[in-house]
mmCIF file of the C-alpha atoms, coordinates in Angstrom:
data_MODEL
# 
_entry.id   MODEL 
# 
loop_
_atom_site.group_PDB 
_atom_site.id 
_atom_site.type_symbol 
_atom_site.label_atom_id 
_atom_site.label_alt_id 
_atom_site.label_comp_id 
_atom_site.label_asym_id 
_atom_site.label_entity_id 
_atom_site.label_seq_id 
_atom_site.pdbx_PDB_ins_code 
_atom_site.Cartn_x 
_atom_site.Cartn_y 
_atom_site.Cartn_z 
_atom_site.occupancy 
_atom_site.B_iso_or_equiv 
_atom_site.pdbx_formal_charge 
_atom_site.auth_seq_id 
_atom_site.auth_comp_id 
_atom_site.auth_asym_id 
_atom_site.auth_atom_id 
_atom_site.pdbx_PDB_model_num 
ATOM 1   C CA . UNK A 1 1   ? 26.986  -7.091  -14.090 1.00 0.00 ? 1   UNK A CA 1 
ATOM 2   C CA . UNK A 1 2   ? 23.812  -6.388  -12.890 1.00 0.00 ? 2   UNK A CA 1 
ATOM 3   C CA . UNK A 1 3   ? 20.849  -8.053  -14.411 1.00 0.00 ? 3   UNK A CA 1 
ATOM 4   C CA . UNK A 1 4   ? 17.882  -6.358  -16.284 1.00 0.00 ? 4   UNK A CA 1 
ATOM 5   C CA . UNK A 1 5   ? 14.756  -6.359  -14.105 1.00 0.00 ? 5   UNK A CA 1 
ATOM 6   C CA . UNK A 1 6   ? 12.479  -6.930  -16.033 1.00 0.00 ? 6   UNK A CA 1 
ATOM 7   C CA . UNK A 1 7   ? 8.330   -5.708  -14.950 1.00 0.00 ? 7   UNK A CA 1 
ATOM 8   C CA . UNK A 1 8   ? 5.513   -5.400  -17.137 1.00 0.00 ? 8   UNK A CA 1 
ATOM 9   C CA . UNK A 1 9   ? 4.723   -1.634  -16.551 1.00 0.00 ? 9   UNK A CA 1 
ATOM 10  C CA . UNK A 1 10  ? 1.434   0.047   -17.625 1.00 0.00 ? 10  UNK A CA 1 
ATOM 11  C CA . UNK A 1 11  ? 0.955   3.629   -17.712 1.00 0.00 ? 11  UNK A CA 1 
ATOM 12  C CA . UNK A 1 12  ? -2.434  4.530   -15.907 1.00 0.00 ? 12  UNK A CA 1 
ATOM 13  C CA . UNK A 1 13  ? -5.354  5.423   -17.846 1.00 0.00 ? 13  UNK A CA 1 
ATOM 14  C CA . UNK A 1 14  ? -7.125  8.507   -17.238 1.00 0.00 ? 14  UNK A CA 1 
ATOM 15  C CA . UNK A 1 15  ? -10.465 9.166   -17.165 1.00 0.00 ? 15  UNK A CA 1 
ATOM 16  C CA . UNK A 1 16  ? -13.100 11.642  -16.220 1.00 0.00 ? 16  UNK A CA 1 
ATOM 17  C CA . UNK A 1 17  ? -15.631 8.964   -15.062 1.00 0.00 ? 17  UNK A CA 1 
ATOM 18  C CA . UNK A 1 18  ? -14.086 8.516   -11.331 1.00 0.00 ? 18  UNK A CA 1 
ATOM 19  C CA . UNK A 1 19  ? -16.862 9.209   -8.901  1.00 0.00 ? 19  UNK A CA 1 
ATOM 20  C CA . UNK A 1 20  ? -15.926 8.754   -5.254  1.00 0.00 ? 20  UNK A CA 1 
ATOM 21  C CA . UNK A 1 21  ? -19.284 7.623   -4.758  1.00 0.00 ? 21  UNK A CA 1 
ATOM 22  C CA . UNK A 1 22  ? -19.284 4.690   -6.773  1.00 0.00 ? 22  UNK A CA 1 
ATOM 23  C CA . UNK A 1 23  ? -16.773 3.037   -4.228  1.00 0.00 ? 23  UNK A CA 1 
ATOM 24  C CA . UNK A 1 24  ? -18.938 2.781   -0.910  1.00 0.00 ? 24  UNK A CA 1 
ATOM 25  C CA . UNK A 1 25  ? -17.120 3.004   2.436   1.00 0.00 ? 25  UNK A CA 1 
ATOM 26  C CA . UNK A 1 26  ? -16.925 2.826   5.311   1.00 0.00 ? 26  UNK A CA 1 
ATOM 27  C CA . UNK A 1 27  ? -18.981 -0.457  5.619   1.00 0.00 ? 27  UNK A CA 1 
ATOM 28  C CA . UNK A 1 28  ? -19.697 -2.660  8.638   1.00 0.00 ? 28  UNK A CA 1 
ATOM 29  C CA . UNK A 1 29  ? -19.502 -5.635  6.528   1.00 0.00 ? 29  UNK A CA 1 
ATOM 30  C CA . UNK A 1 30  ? -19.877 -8.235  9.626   1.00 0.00 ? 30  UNK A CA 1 
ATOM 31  C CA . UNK A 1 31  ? -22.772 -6.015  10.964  1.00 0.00 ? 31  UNK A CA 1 
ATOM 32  C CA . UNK A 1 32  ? -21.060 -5.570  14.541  1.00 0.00 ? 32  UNK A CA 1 
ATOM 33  C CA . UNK A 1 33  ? -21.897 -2.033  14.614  1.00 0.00 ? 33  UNK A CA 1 
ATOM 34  C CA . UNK A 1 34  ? -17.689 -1.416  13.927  1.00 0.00 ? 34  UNK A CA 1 
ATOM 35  C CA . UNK A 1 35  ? -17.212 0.385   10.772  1.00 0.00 ? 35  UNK A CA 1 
ATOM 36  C CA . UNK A 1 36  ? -14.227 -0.268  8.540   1.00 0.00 ? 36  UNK A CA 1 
ATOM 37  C CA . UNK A 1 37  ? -12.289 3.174   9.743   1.00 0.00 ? 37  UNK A CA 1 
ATOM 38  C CA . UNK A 1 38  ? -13.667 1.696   13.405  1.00 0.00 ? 38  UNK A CA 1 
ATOM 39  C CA . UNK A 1 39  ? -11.969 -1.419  12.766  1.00 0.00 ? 39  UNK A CA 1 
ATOM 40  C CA . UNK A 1 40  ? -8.860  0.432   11.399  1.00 0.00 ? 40  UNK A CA 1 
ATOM 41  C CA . UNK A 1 41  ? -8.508  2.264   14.023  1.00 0.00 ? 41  UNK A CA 1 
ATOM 42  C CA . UNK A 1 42  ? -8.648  -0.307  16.601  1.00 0.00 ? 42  UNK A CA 1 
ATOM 43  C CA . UNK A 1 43  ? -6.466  -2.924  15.016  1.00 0.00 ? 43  UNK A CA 1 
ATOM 44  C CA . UNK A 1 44  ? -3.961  -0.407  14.714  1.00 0.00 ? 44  UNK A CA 1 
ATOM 45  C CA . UNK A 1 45  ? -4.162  1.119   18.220  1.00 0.00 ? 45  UNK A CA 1 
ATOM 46  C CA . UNK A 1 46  ? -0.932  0.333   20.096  1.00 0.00 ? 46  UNK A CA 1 
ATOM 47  C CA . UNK A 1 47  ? -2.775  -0.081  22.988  1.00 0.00 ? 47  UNK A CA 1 
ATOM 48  C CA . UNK A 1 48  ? -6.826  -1.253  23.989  1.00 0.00 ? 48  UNK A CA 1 
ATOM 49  C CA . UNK A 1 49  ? -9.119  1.189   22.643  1.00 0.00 ? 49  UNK A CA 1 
ATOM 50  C CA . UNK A 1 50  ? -11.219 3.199   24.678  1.00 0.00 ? 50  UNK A CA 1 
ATOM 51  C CA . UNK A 1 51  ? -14.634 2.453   22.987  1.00 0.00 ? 51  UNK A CA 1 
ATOM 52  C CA . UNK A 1 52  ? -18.182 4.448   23.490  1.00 0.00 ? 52  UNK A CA 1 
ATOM 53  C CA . UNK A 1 53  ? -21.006 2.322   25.289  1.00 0.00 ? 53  UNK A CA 1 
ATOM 54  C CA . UNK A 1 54  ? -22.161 0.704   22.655  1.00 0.00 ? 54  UNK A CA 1 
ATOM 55  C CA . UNK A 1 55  ? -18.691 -0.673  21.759  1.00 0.00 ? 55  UNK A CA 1 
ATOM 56  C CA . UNK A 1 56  ? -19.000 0.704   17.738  1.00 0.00 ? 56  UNK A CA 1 
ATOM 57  C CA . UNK A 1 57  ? -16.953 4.002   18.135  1.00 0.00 ? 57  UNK A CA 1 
ATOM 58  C CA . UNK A 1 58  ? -13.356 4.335   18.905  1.00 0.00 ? 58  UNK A CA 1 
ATOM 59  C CA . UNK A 1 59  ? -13.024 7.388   21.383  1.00 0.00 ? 59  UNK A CA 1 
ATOM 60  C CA . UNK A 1 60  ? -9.008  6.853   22.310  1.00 0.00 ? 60  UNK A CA 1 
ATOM 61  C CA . UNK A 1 61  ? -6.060  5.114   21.623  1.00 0.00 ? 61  UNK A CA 1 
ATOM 62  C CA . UNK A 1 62  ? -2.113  5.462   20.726  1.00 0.00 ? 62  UNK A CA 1 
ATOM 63  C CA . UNK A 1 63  ? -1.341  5.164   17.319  1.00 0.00 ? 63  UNK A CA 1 
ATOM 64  C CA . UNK A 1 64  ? 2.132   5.408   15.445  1.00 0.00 ? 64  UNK A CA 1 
ATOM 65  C CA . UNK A 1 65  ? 1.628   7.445   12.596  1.00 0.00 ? 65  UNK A CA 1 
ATOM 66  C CA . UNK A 1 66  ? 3.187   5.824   9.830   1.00 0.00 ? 66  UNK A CA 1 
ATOM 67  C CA . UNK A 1 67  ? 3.532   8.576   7.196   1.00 0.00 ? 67  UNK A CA 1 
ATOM 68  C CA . UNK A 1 68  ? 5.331   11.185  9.980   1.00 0.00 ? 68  UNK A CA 1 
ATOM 69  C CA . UNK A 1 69  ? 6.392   8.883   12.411  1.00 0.00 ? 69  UNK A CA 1 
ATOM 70  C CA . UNK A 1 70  ? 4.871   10.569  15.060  1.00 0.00 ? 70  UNK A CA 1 
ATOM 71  C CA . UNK A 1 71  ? 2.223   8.960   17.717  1.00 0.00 ? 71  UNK A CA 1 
ATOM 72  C CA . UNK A 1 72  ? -1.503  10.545  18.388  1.00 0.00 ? 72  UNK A CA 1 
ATOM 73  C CA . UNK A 1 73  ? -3.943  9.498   21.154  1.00 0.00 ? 73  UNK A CA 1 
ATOM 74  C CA . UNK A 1 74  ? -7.248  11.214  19.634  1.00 0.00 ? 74  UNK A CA 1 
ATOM 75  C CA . UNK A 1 75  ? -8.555  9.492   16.696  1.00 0.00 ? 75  UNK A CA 1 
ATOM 76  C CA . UNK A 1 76  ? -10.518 12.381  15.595  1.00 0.00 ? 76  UNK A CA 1 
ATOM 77  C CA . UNK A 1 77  ? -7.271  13.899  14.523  1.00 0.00 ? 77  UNK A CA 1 
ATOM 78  C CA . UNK A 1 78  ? -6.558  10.779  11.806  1.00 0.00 ? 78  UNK A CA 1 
ATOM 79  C CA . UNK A 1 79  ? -7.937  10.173  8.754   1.00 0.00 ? 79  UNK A CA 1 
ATOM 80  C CA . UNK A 1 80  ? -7.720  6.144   7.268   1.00 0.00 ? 80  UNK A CA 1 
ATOM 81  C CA . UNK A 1 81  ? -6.148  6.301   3.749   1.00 0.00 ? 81  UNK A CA 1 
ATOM 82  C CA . UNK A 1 82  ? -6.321  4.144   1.140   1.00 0.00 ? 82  UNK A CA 1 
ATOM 83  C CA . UNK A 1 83  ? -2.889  3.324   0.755   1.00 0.00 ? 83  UNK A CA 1 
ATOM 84  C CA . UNK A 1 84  ? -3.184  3.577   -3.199  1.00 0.00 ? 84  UNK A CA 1 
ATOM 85  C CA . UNK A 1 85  ? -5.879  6.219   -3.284  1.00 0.00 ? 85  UNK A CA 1 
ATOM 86  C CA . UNK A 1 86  ? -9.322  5.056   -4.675  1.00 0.00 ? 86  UNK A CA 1 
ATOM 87  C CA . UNK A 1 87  ? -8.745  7.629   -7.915  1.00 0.00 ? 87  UNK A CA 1 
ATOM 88  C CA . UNK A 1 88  ? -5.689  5.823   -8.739  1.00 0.00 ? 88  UNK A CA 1 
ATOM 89  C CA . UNK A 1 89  ? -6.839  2.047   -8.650  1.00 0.00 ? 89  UNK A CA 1 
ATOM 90  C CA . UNK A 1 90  ? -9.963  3.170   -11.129 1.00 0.00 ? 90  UNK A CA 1 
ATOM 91  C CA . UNK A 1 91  ? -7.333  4.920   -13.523 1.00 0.00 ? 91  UNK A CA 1 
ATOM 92  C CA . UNK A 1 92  ? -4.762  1.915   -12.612 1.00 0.00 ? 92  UNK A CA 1 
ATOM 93  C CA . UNK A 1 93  ? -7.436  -0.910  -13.478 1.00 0.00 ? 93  UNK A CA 1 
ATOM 94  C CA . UNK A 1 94  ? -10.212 -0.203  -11.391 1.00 0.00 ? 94  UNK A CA 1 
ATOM 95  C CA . UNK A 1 95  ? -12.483 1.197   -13.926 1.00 0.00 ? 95  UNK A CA 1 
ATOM 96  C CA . UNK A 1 96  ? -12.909 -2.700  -15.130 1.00 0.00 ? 96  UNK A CA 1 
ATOM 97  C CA . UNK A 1 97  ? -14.268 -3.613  -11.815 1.00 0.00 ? 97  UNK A CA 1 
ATOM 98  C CA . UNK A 1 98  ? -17.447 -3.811  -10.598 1.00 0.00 ? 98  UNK A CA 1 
ATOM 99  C CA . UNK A 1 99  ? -18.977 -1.734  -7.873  1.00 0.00 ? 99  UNK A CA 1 
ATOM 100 C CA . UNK A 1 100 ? -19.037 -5.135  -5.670  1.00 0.00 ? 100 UNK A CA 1 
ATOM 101 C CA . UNK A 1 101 ? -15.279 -5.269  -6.293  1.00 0.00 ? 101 UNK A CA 1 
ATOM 102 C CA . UNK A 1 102 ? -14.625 -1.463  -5.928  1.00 0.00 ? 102 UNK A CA 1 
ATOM 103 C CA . UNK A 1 103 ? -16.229 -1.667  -2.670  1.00 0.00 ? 103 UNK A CA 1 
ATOM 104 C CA . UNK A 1 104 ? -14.186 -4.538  -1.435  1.00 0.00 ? 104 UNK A CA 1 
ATOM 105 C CA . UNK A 1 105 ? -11.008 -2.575  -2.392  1.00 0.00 ? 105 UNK A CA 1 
ATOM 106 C CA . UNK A 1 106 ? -12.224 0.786   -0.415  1.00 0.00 ? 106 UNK A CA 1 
ATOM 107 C CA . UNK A 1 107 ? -12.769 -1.525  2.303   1.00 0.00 ? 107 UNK A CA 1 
ATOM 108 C CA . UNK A 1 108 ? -9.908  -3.923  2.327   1.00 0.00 ? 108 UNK A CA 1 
ATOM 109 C CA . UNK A 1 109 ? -8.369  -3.468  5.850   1.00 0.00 ? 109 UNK A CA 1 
ATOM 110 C CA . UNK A 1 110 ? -4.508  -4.780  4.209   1.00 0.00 ? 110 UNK A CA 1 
ATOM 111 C CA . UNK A 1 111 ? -4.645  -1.728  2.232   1.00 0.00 ? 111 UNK A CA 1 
ATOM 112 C CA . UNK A 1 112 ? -5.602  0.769   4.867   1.00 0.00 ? 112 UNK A CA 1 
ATOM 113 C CA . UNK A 1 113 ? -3.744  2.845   7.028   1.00 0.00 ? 113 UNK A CA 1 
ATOM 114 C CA . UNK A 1 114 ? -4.211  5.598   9.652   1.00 0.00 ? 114 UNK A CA 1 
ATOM 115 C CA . UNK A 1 115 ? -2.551  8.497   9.764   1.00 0.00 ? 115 UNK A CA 1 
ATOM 116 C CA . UNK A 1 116 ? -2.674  12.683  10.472  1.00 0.00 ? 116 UNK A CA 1 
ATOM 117 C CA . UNK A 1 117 ? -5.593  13.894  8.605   1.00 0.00 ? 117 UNK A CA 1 
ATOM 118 C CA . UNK A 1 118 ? -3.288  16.741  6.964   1.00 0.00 ? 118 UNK A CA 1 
ATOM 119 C CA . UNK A 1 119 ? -1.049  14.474  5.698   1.00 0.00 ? 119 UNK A CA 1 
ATOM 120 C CA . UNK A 1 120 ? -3.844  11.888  4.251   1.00 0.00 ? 120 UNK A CA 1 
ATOM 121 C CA . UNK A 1 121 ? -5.343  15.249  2.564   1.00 0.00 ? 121 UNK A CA 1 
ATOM 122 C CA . UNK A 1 122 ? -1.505  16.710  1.420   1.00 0.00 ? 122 UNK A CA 1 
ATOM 123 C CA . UNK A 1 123 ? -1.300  13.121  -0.562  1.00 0.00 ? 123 UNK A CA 1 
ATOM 124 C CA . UNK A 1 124 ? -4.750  12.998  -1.910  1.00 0.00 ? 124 UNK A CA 1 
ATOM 125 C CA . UNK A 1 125 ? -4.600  10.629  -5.017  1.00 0.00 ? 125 UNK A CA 1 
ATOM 126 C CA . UNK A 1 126 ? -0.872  11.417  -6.081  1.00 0.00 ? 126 UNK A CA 1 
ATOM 127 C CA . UNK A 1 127 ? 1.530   8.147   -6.402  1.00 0.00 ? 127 UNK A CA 1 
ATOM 128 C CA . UNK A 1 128 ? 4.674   7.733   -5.029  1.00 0.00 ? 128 UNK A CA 1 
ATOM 129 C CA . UNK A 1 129 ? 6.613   9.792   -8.042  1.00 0.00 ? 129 UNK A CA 1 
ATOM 130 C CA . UNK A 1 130 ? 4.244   12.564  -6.929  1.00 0.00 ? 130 UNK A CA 1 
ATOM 131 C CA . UNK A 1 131 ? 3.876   12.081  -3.014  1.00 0.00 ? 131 UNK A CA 1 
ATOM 132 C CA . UNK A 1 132 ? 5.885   10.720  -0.379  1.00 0.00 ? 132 UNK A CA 1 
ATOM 133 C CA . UNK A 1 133 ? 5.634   10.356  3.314   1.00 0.00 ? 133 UNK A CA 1 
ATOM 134 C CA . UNK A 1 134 ? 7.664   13.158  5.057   1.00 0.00 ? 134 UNK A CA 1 
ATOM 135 C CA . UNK A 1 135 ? 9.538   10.638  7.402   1.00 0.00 ? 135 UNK A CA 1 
ATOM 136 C CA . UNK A 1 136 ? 11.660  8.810   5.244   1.00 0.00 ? 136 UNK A CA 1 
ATOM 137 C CA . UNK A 1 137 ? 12.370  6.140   7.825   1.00 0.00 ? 137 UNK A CA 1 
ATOM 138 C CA . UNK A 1 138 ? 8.863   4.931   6.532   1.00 0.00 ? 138 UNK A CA 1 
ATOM 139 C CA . UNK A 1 139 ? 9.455   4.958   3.160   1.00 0.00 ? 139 UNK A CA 1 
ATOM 140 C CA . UNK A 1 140 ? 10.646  1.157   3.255   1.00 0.00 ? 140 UNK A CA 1 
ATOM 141 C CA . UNK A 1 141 ? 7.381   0.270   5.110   1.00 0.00 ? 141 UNK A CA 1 
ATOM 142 C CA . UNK A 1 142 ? 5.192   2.348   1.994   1.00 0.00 ? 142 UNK A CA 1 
ATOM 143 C CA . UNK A 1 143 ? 6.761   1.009   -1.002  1.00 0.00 ? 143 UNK A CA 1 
ATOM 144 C CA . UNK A 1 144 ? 6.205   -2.205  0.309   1.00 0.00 ? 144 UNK A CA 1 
ATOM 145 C CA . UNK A 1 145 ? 2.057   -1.824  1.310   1.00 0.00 ? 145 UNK A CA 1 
ATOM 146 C CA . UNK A 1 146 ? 1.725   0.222   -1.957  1.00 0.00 ? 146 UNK A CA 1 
ATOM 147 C CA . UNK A 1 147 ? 3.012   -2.978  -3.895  1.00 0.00 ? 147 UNK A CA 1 
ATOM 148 C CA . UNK A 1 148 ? 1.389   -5.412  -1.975  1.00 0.00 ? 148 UNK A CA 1 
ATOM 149 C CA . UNK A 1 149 ? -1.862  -3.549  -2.489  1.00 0.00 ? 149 UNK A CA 1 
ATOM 150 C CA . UNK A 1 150 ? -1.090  -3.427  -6.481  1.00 0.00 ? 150 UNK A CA 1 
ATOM 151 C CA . UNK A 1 151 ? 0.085   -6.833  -6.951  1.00 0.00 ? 151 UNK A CA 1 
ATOM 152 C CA . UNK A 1 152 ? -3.009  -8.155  -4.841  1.00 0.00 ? 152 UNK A CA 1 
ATOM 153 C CA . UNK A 1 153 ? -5.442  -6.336  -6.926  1.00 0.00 ? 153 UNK A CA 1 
ATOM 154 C CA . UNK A 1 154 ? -4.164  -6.869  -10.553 1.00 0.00 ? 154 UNK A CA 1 
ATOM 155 C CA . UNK A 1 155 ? -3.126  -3.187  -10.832 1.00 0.00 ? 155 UNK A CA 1 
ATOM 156 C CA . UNK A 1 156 ? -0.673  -1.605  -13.248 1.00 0.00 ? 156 UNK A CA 1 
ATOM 157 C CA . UNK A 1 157 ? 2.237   0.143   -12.400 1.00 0.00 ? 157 UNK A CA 1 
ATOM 158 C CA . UNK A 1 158 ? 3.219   3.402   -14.565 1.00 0.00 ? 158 UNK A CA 1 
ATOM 159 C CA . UNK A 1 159 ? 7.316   3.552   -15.011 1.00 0.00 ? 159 UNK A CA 1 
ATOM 160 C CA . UNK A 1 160 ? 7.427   6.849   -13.039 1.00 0.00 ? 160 UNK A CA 1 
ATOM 161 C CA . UNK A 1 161 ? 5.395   4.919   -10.254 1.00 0.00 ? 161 UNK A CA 1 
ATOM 162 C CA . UNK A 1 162 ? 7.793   2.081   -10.049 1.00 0.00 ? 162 UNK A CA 1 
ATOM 163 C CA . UNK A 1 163 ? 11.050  4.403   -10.431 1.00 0.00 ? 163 UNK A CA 1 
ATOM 164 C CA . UNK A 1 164 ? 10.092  6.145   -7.077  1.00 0.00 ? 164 UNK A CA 1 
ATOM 165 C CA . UNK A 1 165 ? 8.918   2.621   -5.443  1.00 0.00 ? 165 UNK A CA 1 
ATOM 166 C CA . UNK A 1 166 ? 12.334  1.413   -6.284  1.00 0.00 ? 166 UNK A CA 1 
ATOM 167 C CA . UNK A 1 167 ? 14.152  4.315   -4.769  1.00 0.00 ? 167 UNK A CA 1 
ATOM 168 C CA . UNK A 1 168 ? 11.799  3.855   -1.708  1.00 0.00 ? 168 UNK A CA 1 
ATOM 169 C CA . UNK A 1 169 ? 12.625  0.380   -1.062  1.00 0.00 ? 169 UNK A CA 1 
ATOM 170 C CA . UNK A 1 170 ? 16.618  1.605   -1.405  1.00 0.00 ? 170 UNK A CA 1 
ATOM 171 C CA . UNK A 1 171 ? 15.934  2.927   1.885   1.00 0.00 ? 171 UNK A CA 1 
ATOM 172 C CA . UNK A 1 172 ? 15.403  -0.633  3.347   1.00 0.00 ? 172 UNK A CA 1 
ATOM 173 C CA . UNK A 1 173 ? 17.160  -2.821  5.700   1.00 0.00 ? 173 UNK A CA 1 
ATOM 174 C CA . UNK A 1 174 ? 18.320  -5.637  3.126   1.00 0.00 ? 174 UNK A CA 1 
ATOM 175 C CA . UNK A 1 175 ? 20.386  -9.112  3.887   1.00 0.00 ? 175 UNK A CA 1 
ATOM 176 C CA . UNK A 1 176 ? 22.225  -11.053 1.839   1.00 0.00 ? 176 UNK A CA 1 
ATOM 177 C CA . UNK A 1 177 ? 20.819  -15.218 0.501   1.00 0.00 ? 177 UNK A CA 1 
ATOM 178 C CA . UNK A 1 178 ? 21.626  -17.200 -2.314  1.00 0.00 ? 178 UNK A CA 1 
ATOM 179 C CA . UNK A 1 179 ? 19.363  -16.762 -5.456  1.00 0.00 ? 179 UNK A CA 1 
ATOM 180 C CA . UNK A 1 180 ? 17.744  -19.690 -6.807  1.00 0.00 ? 180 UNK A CA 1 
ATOM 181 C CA . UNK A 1 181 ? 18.138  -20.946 -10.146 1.00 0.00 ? 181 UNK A CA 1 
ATOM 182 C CA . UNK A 1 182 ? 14.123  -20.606 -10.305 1.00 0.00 ? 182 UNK A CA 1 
ATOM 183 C CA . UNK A 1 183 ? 14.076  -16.959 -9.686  1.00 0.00 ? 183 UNK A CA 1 
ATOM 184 C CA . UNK A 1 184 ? 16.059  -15.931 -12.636 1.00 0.00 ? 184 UNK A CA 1 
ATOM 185 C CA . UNK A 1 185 ? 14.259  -18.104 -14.842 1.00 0.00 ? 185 UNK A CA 1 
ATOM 186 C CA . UNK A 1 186 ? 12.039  -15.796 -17.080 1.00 0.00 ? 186 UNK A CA 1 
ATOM 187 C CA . UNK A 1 187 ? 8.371   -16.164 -16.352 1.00 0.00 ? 187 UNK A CA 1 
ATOM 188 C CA . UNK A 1 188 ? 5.701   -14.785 -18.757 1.00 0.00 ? 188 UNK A CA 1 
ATOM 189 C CA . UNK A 1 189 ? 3.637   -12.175 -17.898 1.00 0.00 ? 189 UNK A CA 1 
ATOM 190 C CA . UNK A 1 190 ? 0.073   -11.007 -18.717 1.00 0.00 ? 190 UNK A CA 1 
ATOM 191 C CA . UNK A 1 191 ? 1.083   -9.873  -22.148 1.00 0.00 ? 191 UNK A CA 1 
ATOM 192 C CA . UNK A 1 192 ? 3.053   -12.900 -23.124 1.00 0.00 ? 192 UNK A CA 1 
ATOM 193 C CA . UNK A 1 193 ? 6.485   -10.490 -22.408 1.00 0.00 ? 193 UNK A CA 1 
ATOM 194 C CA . UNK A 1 194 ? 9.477   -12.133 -20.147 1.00 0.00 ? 194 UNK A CA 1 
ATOM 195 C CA . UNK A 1 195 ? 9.345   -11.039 -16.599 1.00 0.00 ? 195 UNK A CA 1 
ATOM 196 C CA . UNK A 1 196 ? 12.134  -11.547 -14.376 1.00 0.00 ? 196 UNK A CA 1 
ATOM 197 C CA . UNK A 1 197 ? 11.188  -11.900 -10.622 1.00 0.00 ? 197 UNK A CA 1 
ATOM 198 C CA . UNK A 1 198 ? 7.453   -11.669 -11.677 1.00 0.00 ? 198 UNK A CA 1 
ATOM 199 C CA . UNK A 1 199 ? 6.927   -11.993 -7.419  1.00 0.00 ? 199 UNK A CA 1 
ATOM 200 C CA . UNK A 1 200 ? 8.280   -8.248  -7.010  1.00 0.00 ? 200 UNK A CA 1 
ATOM 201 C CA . UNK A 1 201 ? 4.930   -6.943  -5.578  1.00 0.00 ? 201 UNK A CA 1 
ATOM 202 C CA . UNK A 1 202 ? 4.873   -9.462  -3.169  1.00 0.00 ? 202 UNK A CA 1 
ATOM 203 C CA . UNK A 1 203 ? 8.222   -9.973  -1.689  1.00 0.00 ? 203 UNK A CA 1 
ATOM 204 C CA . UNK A 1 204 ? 10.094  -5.953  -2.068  1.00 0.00 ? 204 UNK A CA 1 
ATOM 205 C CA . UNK A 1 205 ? 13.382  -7.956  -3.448  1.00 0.00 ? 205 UNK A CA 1 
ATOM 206 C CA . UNK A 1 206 ? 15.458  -7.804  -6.516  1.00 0.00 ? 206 UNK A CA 1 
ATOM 207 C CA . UNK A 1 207 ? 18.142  -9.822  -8.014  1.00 0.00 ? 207 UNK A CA 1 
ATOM 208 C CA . UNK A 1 208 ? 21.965  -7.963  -8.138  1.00 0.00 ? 208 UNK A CA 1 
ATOM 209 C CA . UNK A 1 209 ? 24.737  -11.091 -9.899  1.00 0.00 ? 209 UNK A CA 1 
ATOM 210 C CA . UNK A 1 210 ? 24.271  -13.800 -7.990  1.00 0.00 ? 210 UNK A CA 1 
ATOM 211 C CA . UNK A 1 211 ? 22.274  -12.445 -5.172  1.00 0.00 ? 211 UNK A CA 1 
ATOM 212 C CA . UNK A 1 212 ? 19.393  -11.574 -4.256  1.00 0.00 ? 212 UNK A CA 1 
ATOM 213 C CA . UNK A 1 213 ? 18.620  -8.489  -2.350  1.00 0.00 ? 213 UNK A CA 1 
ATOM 214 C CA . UNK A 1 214 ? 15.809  -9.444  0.049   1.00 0.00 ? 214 UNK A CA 1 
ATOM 215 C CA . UNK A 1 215 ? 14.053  -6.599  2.094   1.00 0.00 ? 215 UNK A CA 1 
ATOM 216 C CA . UNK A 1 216 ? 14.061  -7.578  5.971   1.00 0.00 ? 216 UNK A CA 1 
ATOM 217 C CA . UNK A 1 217 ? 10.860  -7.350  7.635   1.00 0.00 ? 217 UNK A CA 1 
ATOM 218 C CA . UNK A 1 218 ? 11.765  -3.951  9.353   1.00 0.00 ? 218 UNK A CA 1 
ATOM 219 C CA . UNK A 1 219 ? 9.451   -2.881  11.834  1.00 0.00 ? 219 UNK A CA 1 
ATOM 220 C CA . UNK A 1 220 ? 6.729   0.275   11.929  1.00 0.00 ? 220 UNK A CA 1 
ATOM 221 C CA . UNK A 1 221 ? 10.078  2.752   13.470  1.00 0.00 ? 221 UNK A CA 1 
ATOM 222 C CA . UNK A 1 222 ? 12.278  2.069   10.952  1.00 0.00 ? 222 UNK A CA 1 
ATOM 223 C CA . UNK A 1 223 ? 15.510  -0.255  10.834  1.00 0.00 ? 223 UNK A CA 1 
# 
């Protein structure tokens, strides 16, 4: 029998007081002349950057494209996206925050990723129940950053949201351990409700009888 998984699951909040511009990026918070997409772009490159003279732009690289799966070499044809868009972290929580905080997200290089610029612009601000990549041999990889970047921040999770994270991660390479006593124990969440596995966000895995499903750490290419 399989257990309930239990989540505490919020259903976003709209509003018509996002403004883009209240969430500044790209910074050069260490003030090496390397902006946050600069520093995106080179930490992802597969190889050395070619940088301009001044070492502050990135003018060439190789980057695996984790949305398509393909690889580019000209960084003027990628875009960095927020992996959850900046419209859904205000509706998701972010509206709370202050513009300190809302810059820090925008500019948070473990919830960044670059990718084709038509792609980046074909998801916009839509979730995973409304937008997937078109590879699904990164789905695994997506689920899991879009998590991490919720849990990490404190934001909800609508039940559509989660429903398509869930299928995502079904796409996974998964092993087999034991499952501690400690994991089924119920936890309290936020809202004083049990939660099961309150450590979803952070470690992709889910409990099935007596085991637990645990997401292997597949790499960018799939499993």
């Amino acid at each position: 029998m399989i257990p309930a998984l239990l989540l505490i699951l919020f259903t976003g909040i709209a509003s018509a007081q996002y403004d883009r511009r209240d969430w500044p990026h790209w910074v050069d918070a260490d003030r090496d002349c390397q902006n946050t997409r600069q520093e995106v772009l080179i930490a992802e490159s597969l190889i050395a950057p070619k940088l301009d003279a001044a070492g502050c732009r990135v003018l060439s690289g190789l980057w695996f494209d984790p949305y398509s799966g393909k690889t580019h070499t000209d960084p003027r044809r990628l875009d960095v996206d927020h992996v959850v868009p900046l419209r859904e972290a205000y509706k998701s929580g972010g509206q709370a925050w202050t513009r300190e905080r809302r810059r820090d997200f925008a500019n948070s290089l473990d919830g960044l990723v670059a990718t084709a610029s038509n792609l980046n612009r074909q998801k916009g601000a839509r979730r995973p129940d409304e937008w997937k990549p078109p590879n699904p041999r990164t789905w695994c990889r997506y689920a899991r950053l879009w998590l991490g970047v919720k849990h990490r921040w404190g934001l909800s999770v609508a039940n559509a949201e989660m429903a398509a994270i869930l299928d995502m991660l079904g796409t996974c390479c998964l092993r087999l351990a034991p499952l501690s006593v400690a994991a089924l124990a119920p936890a309290t969440g936020a809202s004083g409700d049990a939660v099961t596995l309150p450590d979803l966000a952070a470690r992709a895995g889910f409990a099935l009888g007596g085991l637990r499903l645990a997401v292997e750490g597949c790499d960018l290419h799939g499993c």
